[in-house]
C-alpha positions in Angstrom: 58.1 60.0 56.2 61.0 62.9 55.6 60.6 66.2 56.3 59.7 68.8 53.8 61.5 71.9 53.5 58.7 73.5 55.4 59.5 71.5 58.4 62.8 71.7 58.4 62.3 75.7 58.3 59.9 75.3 61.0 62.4 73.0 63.0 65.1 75.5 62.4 63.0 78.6 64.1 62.0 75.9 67.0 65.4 75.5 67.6 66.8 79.2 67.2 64.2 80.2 69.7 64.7 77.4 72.3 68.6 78.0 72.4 67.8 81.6 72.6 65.0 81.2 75.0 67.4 78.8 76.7 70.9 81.5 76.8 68.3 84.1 77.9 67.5 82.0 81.3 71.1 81.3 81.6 72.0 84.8 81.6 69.5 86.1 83.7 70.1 82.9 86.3 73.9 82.9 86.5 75.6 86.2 84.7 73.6 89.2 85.6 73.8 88.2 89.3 77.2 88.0 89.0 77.8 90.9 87.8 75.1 92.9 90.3 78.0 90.9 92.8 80.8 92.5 91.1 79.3 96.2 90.4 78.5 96.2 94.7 82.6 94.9 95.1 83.6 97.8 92.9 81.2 100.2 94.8 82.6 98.9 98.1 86.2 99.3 96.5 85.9 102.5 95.6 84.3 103.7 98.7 87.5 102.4 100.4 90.0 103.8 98.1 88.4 107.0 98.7 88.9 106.9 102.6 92.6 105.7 102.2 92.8 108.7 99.4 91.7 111.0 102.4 93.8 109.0 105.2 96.8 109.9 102.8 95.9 113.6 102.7 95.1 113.8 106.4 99.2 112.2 106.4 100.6 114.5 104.2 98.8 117.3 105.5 100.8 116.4 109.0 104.1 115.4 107.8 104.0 118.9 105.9 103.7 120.8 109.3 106.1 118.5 110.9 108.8 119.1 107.7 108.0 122.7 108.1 108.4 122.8 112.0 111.7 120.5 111.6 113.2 123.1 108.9 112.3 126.4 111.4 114.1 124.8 114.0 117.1 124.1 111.7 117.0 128.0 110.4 117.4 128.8 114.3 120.2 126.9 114.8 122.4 127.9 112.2 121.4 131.1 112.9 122.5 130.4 116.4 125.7 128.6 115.3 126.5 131.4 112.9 126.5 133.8 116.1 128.4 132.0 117.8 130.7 131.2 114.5 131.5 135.2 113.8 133.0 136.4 116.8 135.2 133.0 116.8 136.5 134.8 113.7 137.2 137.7 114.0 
């Protein structure tokens, strides 16, 4: 008995659908968990790249008082030096 060309077109759609039917399950099973697993990492990741972003700031923040304090006390010493300095020369 061989197949007419109606079967073989019915076999064709039987087979489209069940490997489609079959990618669909794989999909949904395996890949779309794993990436709900990797859009939660990113979320987490970003939350912490934010906190160091603000931990950097809160740094800077500091060392920019600390810088600033550092350079008054240099601008009183050489204006202490250069009183000491001018009646040394004259």
């Amino acid at each position: 008995m061989a197949l007419t060309d109606d079967d073989l077109k019915k076999l064709d759609k039987m087979m489209k659908k069940a490997v489609l039917d079959g990618t669909a399950e794989a999909l949904e099973a395996i890949v779309f968990p794993k990436f709900d697993e990797i859009d939660k990492n990113l979320s987490s990741l970003k939350e912490e790249v934010g906190l160091n972003t603000e931990m950097i700031a809160r740094v800077e923040r500091k060392l920019d008082r600390v810088t600033d304090h550092q350079a008054e006390k240099l601008d009183d010493h050489e204006k202490r030096i250069s009183q000491l300095e001018n009646p040394a020369l004259a």
